[in-house]
C-alpha positions as CSV (number, residue, x, y, z in Angstrom):
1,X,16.8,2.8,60.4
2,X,15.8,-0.4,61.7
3,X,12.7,1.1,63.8
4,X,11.6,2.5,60.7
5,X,12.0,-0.9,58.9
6,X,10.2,-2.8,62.5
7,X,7.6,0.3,61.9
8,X,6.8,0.3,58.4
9,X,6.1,-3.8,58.5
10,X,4.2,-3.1,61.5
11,X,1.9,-1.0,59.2
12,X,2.2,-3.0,56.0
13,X,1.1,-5.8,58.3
14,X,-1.9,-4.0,60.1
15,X,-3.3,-2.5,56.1
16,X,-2.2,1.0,57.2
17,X,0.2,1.5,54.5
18,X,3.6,2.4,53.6
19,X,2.8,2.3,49.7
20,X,5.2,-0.1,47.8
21,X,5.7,-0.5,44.0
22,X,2.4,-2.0,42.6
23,X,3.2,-5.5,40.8
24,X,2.1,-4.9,37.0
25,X,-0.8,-6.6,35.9
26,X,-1.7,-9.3,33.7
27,X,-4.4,-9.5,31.3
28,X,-5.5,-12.2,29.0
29,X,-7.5,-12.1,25.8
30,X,-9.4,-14.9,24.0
31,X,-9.4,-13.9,20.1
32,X,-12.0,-16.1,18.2
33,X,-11.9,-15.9,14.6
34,X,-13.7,-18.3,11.6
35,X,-10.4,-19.5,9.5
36,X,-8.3,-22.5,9.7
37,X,-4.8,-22.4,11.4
38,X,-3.3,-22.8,8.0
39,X,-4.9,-19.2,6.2
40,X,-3.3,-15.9,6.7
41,X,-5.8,-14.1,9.3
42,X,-4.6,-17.1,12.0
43,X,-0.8,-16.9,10.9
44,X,-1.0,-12.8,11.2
45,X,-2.9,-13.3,14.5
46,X,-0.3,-15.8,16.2
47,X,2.4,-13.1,15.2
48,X,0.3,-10.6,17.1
49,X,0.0,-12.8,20.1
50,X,3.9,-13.0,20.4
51,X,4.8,-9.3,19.5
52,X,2.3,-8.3,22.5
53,X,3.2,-10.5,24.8
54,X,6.9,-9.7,24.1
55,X,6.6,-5.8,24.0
56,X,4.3,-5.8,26.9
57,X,6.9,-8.4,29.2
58,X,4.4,-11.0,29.5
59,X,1.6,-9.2,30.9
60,X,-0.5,-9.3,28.1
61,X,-1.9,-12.5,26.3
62,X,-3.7,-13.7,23.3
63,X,-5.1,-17.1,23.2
64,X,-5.9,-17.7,19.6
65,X,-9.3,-19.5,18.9
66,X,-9.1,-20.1,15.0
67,X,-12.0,-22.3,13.3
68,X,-15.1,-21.0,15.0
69,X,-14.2,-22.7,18.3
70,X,-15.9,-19.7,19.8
71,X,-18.9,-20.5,17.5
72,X,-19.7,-18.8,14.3
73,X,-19.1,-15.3,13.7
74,X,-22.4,-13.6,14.9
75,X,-21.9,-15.4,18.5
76,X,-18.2,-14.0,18.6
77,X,-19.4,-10.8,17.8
78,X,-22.2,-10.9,20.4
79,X,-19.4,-12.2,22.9
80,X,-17.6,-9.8,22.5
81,X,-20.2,-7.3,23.3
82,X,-21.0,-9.4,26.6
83,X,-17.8,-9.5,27.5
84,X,-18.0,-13.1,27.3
85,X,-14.7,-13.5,25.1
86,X,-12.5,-10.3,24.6
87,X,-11.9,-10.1,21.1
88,X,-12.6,-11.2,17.9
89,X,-11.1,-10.2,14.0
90,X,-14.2,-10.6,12.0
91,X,-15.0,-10.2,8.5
92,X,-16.4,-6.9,7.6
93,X,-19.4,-8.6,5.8
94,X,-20.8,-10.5,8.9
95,X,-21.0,-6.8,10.6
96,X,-23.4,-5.4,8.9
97,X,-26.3,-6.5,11.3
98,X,-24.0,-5.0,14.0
99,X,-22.7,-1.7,12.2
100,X,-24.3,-0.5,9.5
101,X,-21.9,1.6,8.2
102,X,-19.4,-1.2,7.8
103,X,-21.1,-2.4,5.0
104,X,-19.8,0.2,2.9
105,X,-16.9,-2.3,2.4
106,X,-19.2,-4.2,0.8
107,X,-19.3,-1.9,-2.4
108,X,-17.6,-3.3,-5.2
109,X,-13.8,-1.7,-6.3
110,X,-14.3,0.7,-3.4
111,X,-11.0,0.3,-2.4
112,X,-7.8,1.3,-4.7
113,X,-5.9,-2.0,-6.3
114,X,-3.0,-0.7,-5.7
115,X,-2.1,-2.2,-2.0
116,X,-0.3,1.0,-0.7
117,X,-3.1,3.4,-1.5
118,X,-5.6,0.9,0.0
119,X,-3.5,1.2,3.3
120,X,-3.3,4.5,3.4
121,X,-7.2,4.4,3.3
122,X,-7.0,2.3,5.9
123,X,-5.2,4.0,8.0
124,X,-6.6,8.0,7.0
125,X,-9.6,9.8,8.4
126,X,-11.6,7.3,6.7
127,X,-10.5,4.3,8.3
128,X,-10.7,5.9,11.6
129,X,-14.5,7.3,11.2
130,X,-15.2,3.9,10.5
131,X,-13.9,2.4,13.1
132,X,-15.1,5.0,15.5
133,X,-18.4,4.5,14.5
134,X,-18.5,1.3,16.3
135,X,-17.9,3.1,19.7
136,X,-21.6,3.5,20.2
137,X,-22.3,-0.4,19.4
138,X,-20.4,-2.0,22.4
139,X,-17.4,-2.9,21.0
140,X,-13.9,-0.9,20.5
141,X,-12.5,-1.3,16.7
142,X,-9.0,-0.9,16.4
143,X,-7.8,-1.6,13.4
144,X,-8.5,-3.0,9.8
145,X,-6.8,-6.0,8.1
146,X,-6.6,-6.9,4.6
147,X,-8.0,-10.3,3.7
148,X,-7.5,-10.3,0.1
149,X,-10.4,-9.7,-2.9
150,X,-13.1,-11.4,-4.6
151,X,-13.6,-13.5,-7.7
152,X,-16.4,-14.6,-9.6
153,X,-16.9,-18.1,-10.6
154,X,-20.0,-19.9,-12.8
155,X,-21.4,-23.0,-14.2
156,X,-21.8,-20.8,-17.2
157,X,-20.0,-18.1,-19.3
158,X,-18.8,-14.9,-17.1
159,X,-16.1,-13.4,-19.4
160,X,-18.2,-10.7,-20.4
161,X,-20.8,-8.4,-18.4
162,X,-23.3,-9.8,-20.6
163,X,-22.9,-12.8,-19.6
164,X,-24.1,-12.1,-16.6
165,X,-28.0,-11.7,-17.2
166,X,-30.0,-14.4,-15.9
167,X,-27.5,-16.4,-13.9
168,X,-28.1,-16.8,-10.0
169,X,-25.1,-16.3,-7.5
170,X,-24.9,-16.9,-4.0
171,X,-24.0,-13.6,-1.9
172,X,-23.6,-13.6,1.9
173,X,-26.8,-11.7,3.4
174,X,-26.0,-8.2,2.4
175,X,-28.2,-5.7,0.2
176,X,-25.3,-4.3,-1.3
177,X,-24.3,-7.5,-2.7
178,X,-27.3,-7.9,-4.2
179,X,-27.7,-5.1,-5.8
180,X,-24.2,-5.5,-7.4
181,X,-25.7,-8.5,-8.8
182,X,-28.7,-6.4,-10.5
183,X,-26.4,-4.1,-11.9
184,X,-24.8,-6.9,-14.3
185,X,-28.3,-8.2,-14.7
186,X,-27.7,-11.0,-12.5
187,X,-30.1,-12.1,-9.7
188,X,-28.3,-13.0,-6.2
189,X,-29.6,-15.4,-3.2
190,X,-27.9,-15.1,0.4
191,X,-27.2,-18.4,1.0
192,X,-25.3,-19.9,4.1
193,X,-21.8,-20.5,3.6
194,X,-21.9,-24.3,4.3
195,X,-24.6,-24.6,1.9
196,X,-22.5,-23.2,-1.0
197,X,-20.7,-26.6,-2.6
198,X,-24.0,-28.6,-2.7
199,X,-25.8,-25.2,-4.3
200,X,-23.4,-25.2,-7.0
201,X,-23.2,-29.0,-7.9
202,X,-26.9,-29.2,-8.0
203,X,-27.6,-25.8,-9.8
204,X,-29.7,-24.1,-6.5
205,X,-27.5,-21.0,-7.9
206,X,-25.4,-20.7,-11.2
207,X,-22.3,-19.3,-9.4
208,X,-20.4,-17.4,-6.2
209,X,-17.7,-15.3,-5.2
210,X,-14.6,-15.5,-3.0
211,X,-10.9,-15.2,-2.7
212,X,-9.1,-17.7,-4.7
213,X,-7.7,-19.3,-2.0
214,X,-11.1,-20.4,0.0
215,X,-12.2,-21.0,-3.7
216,X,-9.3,-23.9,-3.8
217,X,-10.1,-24.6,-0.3
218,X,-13.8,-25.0,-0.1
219,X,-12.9,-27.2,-3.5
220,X,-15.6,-24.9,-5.4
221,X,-13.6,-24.8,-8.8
222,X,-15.0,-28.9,-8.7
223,X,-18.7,-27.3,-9.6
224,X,-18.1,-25.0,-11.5
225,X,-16.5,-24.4,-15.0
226,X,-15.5,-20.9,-15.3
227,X,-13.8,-18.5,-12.8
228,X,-13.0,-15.1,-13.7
229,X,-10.1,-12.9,-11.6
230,X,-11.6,-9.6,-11.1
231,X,-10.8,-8.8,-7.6
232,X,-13.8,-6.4,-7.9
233,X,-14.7,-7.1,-3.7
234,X,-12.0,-6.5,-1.2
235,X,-12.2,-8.8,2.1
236,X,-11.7,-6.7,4.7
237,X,-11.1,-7.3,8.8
238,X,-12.3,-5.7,11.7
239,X,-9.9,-5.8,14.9
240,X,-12.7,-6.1,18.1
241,X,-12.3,-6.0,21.4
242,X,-14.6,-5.6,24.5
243,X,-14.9,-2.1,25.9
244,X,-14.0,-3.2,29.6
245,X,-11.4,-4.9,28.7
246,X,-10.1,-2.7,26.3
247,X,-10.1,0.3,29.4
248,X,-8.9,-1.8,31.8
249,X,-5.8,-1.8,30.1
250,X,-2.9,0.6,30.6
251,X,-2.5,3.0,27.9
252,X,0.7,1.8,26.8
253,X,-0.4,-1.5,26.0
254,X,-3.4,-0.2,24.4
255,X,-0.7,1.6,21.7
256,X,1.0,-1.9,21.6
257,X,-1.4,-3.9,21.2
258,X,-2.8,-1.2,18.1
259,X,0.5,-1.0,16.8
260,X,1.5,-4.6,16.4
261,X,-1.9,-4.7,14.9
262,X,-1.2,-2.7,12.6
263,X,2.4,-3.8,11.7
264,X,1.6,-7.0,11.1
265,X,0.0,-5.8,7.7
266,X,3.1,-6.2,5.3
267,X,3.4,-10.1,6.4
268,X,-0.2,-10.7,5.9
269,X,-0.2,-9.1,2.6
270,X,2.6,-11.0,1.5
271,X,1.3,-14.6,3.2
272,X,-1.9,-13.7,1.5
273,X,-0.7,-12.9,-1.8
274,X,1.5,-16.4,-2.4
275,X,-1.6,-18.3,-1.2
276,X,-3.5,-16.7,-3.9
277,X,-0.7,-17.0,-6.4
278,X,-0.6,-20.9,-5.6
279,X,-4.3,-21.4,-5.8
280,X,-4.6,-19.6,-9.2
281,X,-2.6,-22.4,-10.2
282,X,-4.0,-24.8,-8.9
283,X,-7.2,-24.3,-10.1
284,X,-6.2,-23.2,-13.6
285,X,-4.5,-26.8,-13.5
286,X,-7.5,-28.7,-12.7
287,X,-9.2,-27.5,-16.2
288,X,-11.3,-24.5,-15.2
289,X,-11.6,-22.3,-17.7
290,X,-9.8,-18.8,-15.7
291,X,-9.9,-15.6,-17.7
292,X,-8.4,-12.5,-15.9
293,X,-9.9,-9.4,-16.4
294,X,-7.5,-6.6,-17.2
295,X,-7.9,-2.9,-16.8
296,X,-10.2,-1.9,-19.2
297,X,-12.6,-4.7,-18.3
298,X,-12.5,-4.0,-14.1
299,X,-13.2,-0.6,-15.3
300,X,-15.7,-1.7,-17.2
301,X,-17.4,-3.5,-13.9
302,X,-16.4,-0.6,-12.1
303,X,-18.9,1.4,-14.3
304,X,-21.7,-0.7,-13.8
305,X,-21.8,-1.8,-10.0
306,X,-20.0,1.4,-7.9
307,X,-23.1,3.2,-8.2
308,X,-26.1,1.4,-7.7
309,X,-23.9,-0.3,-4.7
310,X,-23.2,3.3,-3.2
311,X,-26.8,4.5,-3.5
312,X,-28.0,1.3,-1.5
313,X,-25.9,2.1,0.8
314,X,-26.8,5.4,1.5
315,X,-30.3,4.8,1.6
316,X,-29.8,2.2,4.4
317,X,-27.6,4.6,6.7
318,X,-28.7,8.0,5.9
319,X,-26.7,11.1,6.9
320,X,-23.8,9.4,8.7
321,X,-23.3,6.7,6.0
322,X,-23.2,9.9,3.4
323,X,-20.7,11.8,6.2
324,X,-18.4,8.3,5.6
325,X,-18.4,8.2,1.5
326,X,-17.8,12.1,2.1
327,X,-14.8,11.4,3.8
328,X,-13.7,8.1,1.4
329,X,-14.7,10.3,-1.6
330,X,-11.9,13.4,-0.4
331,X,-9.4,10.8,0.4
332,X,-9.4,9.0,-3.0
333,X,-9.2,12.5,-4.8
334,X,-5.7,13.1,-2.6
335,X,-4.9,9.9,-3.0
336,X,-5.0,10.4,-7.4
């Protein structure tokens, strides 16, 4: 026994090779996203970071980058393409450019209100064809996050779709906002986000649309007298990551990584939903005149923007962008 102990370090010394249990490896990930530490996407994320690095021992990390310390979301996205930082959670809407298809989350009331259905959307056939579809883009989608839905807020009257007709309303660059803004009559200008507050106060555009919270946040219910809750646009996250390192990680910690991921979706719904709760208050405290739209009305709206949203869309990604509503139109009919 001891020659072949003298023997065997002999080799080991000389590179020859008596093979000895490989040391796992570590693997670190920096995960740029645009909110502050405070907002739910950040929260969820740091939960992530911790479940991963726990399930996986320590060998994989995520360094959390919140507030565009990567820079702003097109230069994440590129990064992560490059390879340049490993992952980013991005807004659906700023990955148009990228992915077409993704803009079909841009159509308004695509998604069901009621939160478990929308999951289960998420997480179907049509979820996955989405996010497989941005396999051939250079980056690796693994999941979806909620991120809450859209209001609309004016200068003038919006309780009505007539009231609609003639006002201007700041959209991010997307051609399927726009054209929901047609369909009330409404004309629409894709304005930079850090642009917005002055563009209200001075009258550029008559109103916008966000979640309530980044409403209360971005102090937009200052400029503007009327906000109506019709949560017509869901906000919706793409999970990113490089392709190298993605497949330079063991398969195991690829399921972990997806998993936790996807787990975290309860607590994010939840953080999500009291932030909104606590800024409709807020702002229905300051004086703004809020009027929530109930069914009949957001079935109204339904009526008029689904549609004309759905038929831009399909005219800017042809026969895969009809393969995806396909898919999202089957799911919703099981999903009845």
């Amino acid at each position: 026994m001891l020659r072949t102990s003298i023997l065997s370090s002999a080799l080991a010394m000389l590179g020859l090779g008596v093979a000895m249990p490989a040391a796992a490896q570590d693997y670190l990930a920096k995960i740029g996203h645009l909110e502050s530490t405070q907002q739910s996407r950040h929260i969820a994320l740091e939960k992530v970071a911790e479940e991963v690095k726990e399930r996986t021992d320590g060998h994989v990390t995520f360094q959390i980058f919140p507030q565009g310390q990567l820079g702003g979301q097109r230069e994440m996205n590129e990064g992560v393409q490059l390879g340049t930082i490993e992952g980013t959670v991005a807004p659906a809407a700023f990955l148009g450019g990228f992915n077409p298809l993704v803009s079909i989350l841009d159509i308004p009331y695509l998604l069901p209100e009621d939160a478990e259905k929308a999951e289960a959307l998420r997480e179907g056939p049509f979820g996955q064809q989405l996010l497989d579809s941005f396999s051939d883009r250079g980056m690796v989608a693994i999941g979806l996050w909620p991120n809450g839905r859209k209001q609309f807020t004016s200068n003038k009257p919006i309780g009505d779709i007539a009231d609609f007709a003639g006002q201007k309303f700041r959209v991010m660059d997307s051609a399927i906002l726009i054209e929901q803004f047609n369909a009330l009559g409404a004309s629409a200008i894709a304005l930079p986000f850090g642009e917005l507050y002055t563009s209200l106060q001075t009258g550029v555009v008559d109103g916008e649309e966000n979640p309530l919270d980044t409403i209360l946040s971005m102090k937009f219910y200052e400029v503007q007298d009327h906000l109506l809750v019709s949560d017509h646009g869901a906000m919706e996250d793409v999970i990113l990551f490089n392709p190298a390192w993605w497949n330079s990680l063991p398969a195991e910690y690829q399921e972990i990584i997806t998993d936790s991921f996807r787990e975290a979706v309860p607590e994010l719904t939840a953080h999500k939903a009291a932030a909104v709760e606590a800024a409709l208050e807020e702002i229905k405290a300051s004086g703004t005149d809020v009027h929530i739209a109930d069914a009949d009305e957001r079935a109204a709206l339904r009526a008029e923007m689904f549609e004309p949203a759905v038929e831009t869309y399909l005219a800017k990604t042809g026969d895969a962008g009809k393969a995806l509503m396909d898919t999202y139109a089957a799911e919703m009919t099981e999903l009845q």
